[in-house]
VOMIKOL-798665 format. One line per field, with one value per residue (C-alpha): residue number from 1; residue in three letters; x, y, z. Coordinates in steps of 0.25 Angstrom, whole numbers. Example, Ala and Ser with C-alpha at 12.3 -4.5 7.8 and 13.67 -1.06 7.14 Angstrom:
2
pos = (1/2)
code = (ALA/SER)
px = (49/55)
py = (-18/-4)
pz = (31/29)
***
This chain:
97
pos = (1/2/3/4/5/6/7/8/9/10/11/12/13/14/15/16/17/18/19/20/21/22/23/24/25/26/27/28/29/30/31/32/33/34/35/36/37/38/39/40/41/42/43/44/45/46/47/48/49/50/51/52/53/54/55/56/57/58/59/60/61/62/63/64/65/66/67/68/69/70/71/72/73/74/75/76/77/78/79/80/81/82/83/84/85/86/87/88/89/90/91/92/93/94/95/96/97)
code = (UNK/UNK/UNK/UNK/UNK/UNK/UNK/UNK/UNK/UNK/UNK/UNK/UNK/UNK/UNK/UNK/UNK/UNK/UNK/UNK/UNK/UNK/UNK/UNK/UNK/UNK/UNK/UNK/UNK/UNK/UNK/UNK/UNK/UNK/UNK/UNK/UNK/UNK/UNK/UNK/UNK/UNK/UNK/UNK/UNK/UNK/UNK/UNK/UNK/UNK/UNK/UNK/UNK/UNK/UNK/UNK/UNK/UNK/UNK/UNK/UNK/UNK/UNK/UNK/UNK/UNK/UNK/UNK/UNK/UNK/UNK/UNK/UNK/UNK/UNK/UNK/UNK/UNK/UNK/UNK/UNK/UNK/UNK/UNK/UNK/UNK/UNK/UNK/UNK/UNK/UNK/UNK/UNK/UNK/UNK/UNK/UNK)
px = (680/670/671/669/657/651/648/658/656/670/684/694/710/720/732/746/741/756/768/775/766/767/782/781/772/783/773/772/764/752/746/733/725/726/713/708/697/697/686/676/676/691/686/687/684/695/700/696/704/711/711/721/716/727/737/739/754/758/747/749/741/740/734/723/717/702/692/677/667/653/645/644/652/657/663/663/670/683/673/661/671/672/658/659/670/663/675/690/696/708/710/720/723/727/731/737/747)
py = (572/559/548/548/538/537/522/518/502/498/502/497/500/500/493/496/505/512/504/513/506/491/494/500/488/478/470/470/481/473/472/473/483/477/480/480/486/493/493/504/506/511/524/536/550/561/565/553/545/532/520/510/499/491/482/493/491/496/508/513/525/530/540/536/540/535/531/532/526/530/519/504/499/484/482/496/500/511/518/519/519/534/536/527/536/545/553/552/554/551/541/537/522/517/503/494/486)
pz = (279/280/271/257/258/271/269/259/257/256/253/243/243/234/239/233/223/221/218/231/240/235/236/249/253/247/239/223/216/214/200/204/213/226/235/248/257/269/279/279/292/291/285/293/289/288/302/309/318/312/324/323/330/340/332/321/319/306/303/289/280/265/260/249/236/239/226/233/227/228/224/222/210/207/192/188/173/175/165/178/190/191/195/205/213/223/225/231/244/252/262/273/271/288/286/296/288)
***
């Protein structure tokens, strides 16, 4: 299986998006979304090989619900932001912590 979009711009995350995991985490369960990117470049397709790069000490992964968007969108009312979404997928979340 390839990437949902073969050029996709960018990629926003959800961080501690459960109450379990900002437990697990030891930190407070945040009031707000709490977002961060990842590069694009870390995106591999299904069955590729993941590197880890020398220094990688405490390697961690999750499996992910992923929202694609399709198209450009800035300010977007919860009425439109449907047809925004290309589609869903899973990911694999590899994170050195």
């Amino acid at each position: 299986m390839n990437l949902p979009l073969p050029m996709p711009g960018k990629v926003i995350a959800v961080g501690l998006n459960y109450k379990d995991h900002a437990k697990e985490a030891g930190v407070p369960i945040p009031l707000a979304p709490v977002l961060f990117t990842k590069w694009t470049t870390s995106l591999i397709p299904n069955g590729a090989n993941i590197t880890l790069h020398k220094g990688v000490t405490q390697l961690d992964w999750e499996a992910e619900f992923a929202v694609v968007i399709g198209k450009r969108a800035s300010h977007v009312s919860e009425s439109d932001a449907l047809s925004y979404v290309s589609g869903y997928t899973c990911m694999n979340d590899v994170t050195d912590r």
